[in-house]
N, C-alpha and C positions, 0 to 999 in steps of 0.2 A: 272361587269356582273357576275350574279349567275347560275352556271350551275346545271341541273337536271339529274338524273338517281335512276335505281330501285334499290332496295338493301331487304335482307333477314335478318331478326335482330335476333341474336344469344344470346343476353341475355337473361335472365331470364325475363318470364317466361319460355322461350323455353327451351328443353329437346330434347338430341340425338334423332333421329330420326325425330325431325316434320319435316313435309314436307310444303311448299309453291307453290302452284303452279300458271301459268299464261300461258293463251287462247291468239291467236290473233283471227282477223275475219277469216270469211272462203274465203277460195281459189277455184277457179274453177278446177274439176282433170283436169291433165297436161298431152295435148294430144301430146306433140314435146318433150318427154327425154330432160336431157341438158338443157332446157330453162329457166328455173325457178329454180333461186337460193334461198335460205335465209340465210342475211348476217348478224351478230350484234359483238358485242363489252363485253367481259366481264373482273372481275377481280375477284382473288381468291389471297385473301394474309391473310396468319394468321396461327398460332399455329394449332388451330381447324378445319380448312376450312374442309367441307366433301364430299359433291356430287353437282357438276349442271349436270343436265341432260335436253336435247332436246327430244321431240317426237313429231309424228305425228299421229293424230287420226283422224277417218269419223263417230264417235258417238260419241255426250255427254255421258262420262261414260261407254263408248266401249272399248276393245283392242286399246293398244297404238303401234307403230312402237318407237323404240328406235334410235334416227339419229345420236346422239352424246352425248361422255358423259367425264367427267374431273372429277377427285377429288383430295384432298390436298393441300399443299399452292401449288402455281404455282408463284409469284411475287408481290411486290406493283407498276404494270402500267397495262393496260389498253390492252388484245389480241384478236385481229381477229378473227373471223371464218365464212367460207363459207361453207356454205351447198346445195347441186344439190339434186335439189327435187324429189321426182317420187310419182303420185297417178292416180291410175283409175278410182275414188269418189274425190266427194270435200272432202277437207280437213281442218284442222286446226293445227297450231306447237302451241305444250305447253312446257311452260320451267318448272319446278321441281327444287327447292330447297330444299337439304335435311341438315338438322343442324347435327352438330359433335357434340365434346362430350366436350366440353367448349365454354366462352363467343369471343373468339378471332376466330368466324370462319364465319363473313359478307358474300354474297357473292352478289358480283353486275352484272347488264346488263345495257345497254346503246346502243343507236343507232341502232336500228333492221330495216331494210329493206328487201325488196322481189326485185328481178331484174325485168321488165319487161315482160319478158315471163309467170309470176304471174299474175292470174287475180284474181282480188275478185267476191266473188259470191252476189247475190243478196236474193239466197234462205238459206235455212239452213243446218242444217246434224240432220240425226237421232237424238233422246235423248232415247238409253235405260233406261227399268226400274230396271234393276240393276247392279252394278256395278261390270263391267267385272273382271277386279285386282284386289283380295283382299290383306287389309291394312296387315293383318298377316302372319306369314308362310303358306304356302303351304306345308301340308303332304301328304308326296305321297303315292303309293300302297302299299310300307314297312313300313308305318308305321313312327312315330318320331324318329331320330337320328339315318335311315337307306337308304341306296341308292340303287333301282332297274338297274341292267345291262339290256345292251341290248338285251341279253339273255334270261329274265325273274327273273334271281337270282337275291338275297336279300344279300345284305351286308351293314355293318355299315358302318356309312359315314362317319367316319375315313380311312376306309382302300380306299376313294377313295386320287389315287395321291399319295400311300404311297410307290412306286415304287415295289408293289407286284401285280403279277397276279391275281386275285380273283376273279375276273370273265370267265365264259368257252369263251367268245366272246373278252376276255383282253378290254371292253369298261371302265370298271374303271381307266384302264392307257393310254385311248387312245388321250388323251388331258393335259397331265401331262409333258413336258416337250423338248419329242424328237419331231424333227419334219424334213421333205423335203421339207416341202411347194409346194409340187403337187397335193394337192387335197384341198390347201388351209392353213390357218395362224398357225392352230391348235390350238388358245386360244391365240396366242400371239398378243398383243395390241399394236398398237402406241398411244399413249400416250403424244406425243408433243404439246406445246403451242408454237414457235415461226414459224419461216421462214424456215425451215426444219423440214422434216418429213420420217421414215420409210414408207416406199411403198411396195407393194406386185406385182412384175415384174415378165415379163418373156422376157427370151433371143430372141434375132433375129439380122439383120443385123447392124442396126440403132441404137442398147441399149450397154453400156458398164458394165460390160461382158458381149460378147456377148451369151454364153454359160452359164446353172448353173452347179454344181455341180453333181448333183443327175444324171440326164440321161446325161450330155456332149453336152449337143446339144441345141439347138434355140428356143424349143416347151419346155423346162423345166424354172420353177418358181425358185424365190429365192426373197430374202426382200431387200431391198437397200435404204437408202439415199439421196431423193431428194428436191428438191422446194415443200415447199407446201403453203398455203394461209394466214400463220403466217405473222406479221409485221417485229415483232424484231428480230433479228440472235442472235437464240440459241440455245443451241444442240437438235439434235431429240434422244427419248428415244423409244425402242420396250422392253414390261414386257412381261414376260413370264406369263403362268397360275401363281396362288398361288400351291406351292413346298410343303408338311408336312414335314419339316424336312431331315435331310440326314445324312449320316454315316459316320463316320470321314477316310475310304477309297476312296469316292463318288470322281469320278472326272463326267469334262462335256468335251464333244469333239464338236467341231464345225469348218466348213469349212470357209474363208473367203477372199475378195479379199480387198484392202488397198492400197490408192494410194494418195502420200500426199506431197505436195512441201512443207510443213512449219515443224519446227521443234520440236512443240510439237505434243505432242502425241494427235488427233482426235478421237479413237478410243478405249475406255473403257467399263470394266463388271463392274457393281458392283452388289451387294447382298443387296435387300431391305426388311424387315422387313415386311410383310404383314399385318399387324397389327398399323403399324407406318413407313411410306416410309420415316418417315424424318430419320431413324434409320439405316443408311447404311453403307460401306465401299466399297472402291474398290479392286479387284482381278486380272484385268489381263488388260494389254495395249500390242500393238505388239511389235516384235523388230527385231533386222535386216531390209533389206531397203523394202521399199512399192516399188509393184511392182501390175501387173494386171493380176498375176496367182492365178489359185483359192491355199490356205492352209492353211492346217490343224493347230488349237492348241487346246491344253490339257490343262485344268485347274482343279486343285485341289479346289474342296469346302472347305472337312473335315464334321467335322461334324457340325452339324446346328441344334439345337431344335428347335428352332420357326418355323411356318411357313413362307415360305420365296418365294420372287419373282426374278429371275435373269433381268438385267436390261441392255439392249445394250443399249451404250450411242454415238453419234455419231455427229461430226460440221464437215463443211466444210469448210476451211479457202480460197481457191481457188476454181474457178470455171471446173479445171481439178480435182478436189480430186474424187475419189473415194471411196466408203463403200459399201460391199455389205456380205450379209451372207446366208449359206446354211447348210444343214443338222448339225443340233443339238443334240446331242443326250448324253445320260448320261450311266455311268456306277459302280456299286460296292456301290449303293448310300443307299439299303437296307438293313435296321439295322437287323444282320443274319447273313449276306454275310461273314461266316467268315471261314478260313480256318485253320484246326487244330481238336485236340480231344474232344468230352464235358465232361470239368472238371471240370465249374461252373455254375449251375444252376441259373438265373438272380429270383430276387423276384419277378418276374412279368410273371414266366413261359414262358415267350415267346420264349427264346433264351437263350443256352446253349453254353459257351465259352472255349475255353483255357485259360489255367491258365496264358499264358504270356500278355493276353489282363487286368490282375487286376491291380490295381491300378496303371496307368498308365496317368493318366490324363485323359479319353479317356472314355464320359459317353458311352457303347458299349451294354448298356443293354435297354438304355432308362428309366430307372426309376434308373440310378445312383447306387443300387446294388454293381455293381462290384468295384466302387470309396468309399466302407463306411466301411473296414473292413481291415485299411491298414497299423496299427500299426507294424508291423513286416518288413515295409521297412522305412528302415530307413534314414537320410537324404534327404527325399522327398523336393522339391520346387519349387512353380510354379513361386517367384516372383511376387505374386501380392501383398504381404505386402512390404517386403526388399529381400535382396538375402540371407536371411538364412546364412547359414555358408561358404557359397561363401564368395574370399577374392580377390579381385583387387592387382597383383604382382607390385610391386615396380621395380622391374628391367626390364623392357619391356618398350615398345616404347607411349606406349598409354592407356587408361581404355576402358573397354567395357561400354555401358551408358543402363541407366537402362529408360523404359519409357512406354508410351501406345501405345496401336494401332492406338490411334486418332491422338497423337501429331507425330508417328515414319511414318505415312501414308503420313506426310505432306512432308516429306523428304527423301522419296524413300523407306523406310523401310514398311516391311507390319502392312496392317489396321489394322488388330486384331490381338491377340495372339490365342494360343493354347490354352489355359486353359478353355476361357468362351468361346470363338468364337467373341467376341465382341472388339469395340474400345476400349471400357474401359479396358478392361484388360493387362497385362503389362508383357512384356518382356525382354529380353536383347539382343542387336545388337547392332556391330562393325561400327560407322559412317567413314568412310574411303571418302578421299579425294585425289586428285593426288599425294597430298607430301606423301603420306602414304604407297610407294611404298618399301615392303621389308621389311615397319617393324611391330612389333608383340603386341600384346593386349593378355595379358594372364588373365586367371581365376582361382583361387586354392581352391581345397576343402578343408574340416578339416582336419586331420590327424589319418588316421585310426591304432589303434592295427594290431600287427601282426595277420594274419590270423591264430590258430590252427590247427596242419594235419589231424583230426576228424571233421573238419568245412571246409564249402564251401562261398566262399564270391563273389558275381555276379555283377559285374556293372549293373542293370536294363539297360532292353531295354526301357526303357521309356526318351528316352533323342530327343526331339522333335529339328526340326530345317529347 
């Protein structure tokens, strides 16, 4: 027996961006909330995969309502989704397929039903004469490659989310990364495909915790971890907005509660590539015991050039676990933020440094400037070729192991290095084990000349770790 379903064909001729779309008939508007769901079945697996999107329309060609939307691989099987309807006009759900930027990005549906409380109509829906969404950019009152505050002021749409105030109303940073989620998600998406899902809760007698963070009490919001209409058991993700970048002082603070009877870790950050979600690492998992008090942790980004999305990642292994998260908020993450005299003018004007921030490893100017003129220090090494004139002691216990972010991530050691920010990049870290108690892993540099008493000879602070 041969099975059938729909699919969106990403070869050639097709080209990023085309889009696919598909009508049902129309529905009667839905007089009882709640009653009228729409159910189907999709898959998204591929290098390429790029957008399916759900909407709901009351004109041919009209304003669309946006009900759900996924992009990226997500797996090779087959996931759920349940949608609770709402309209005061009849209506119609259109699905949207939009192609990536190669042949490997299908995207399929199968099996679409309406529950019951769904009527179909007999009449029709408007047809405007023209079409409400246009296919290209929208420019707005600023103009191309500019964003209006809520304010009225004009800034480039760069400096939105660039963790700087730029607007008199701060509406350019007011969906960029902090949030209490008391007046709602603040950009931040769930984004799950299985059996768990981030949720947007609030405290009361009946919810664990019963309390958020933000006000202490019952009537205060926070995000959490629960059941939702997914098949398979796999983790739920909440993405923050897209991030511009961040400064290699940048930490993020967040509140959180974690409560786990199994022994791995339920509860991961990681940093996704906005650009390429497959392009990620992780940064931070809890430690010490799970417990149902709200706390606090601190996590170091550093610095980040890309644009970047922070990624709560969260499974349940028991039906006691708990996950839950509150006030987010970021600090020191603006390239500037720096303390000391200006003694280097960056080639990009922007930002004026102390001289202990040169050549350091550490792009602190954003246009690399202060990393290109670094001949005068001498034995510099990041280790991404070999270890330079580093030399592994022969009399000690153990060698220090030379490796990436990708391979040392997979072993406790962190995802990236310093240097690039990335997996790829390479470091060096002491792989220690129980028998490794008490003894020593040495490292030796070259052998310097005597210093001079008219010369000064400094260990750079640039020794990362």
């Amino acid at each position: 027996m041969e099975g059938y379903y729909l699919y969106t064909e990403a070869s050639s001729p097709r080209v990023k961006g085309d889009r696919a779309k598909l009508a049902s008939p129309i529905y009667k508007r839905i007089q009882n909330p709640g009653e009228c769901q729409f159910r189907f079945w999709f898959h998204m697996y591929g290098e390429n995969i790029n957008t399916l999107n759900v909407y709901s329309r009351t004109a041919i060609n009209g304003p669309v309502t946006l009900l759900w939307s996924r992009s990226g691989h997500v797996g090779d099987y087959w996931e759920r989704v349940d949608l609770v309807l709402k309209s005061s006009n009849d209506f119609q759900i259109v699905f949207e397929g939009i192609r990536g930027d190669g042949p490997k990005g299908d995207i399929a549906i199968d099996d679409t039903s309406f529950t019951p409380g769904c009527q179909r109509s007999a009449g029709s829906i408007p047809v405007m004469t023209t079409v409400a969404v246009p296919t290209g950019p929208t420019v707005g009152p600023c103009g191309s490659g500019r964003w209006q505050c809520g304010s009225g002021e004009c800034i480039f749409s760069a400096q939105l989310c660039d963790w700087n105030v730029d607007c008199s109303d701060k509406s350019d940073e007011a969906f960029c990364g902090p949030c209490d989620f008391e007046s709602g998600q603040c950009g931040y998406t769930d984004v799950s495909t299985g059996y768990y899902e981030w949720q947007y809760k609030q405290g009361g007698t009946t919810e664990i915790p019963s309390n958020d963070k933000t006000t202490g009490g019952i009537s205060g919001h926070y995000m959490k971890v629960d059941v939702g209409n997914g098949i398979f058991v796999s983790s739920a993700f909440l993405h923050s907005p897209v991030l511009h970048g961040s400064s290699d002082s940048c930490r993020m603070f967040f509140w959180y509660v974690y409560q786990s009877t199994g022994a791995e870790y339920e509860f991961n950050i990681q940093i996704l590539d906005a650009n390429a979600v497959s392009n990620s690492y992780y940064i931070w998992y809890p430690t010490g015991q799970s417990s149902l008090v709200w706390r606090q942790a601190s996590v170091g980004l550093g610095r980040i050039s890309m644009d970047f999305m922070v990624a709560f990642e969260g499974y349940l292994g028991d039906v006691s676990d708990i996950i839950a998260l509150d006030d987010v908020f970021f600090d020191g993450c603006s390239l500037g933020d720096f303390i000391g005299p200006c003694e280097f003018q960056c080639s990009n004007g922007l930002y004026c440094l102390p001289n202990k921030l040169l050549c350091d490893y550490t792009d602190d100017c954003g246009d690399k400037s202060d990393e290109q003129s670094c001949g005068a220090y001498t034995e510099r090494c990041d280790f991404e070729s070999d270890l330079c004139n580093w030399n592994q002691d022969k009399d000690d216990n153990f060698d220090w192991s030379w490796t990436t972010g990708e391979t040392g991530g997979q072993v406790g050691a962190p995802g990236v290095d310093h240097t690039t920010n990335t997996k790829d990049g390479k470091y060096l870290y002491l792989a220690t084990t129980l028998t490794n108690t008490d003894e020593k892993a040495r490292l030796s540099s070259k052998v310097f000349d005597p210093v001079q008493k008219d010369k000064q000879c400094l260990v750079s602070n640039t020794l990362w770790y």
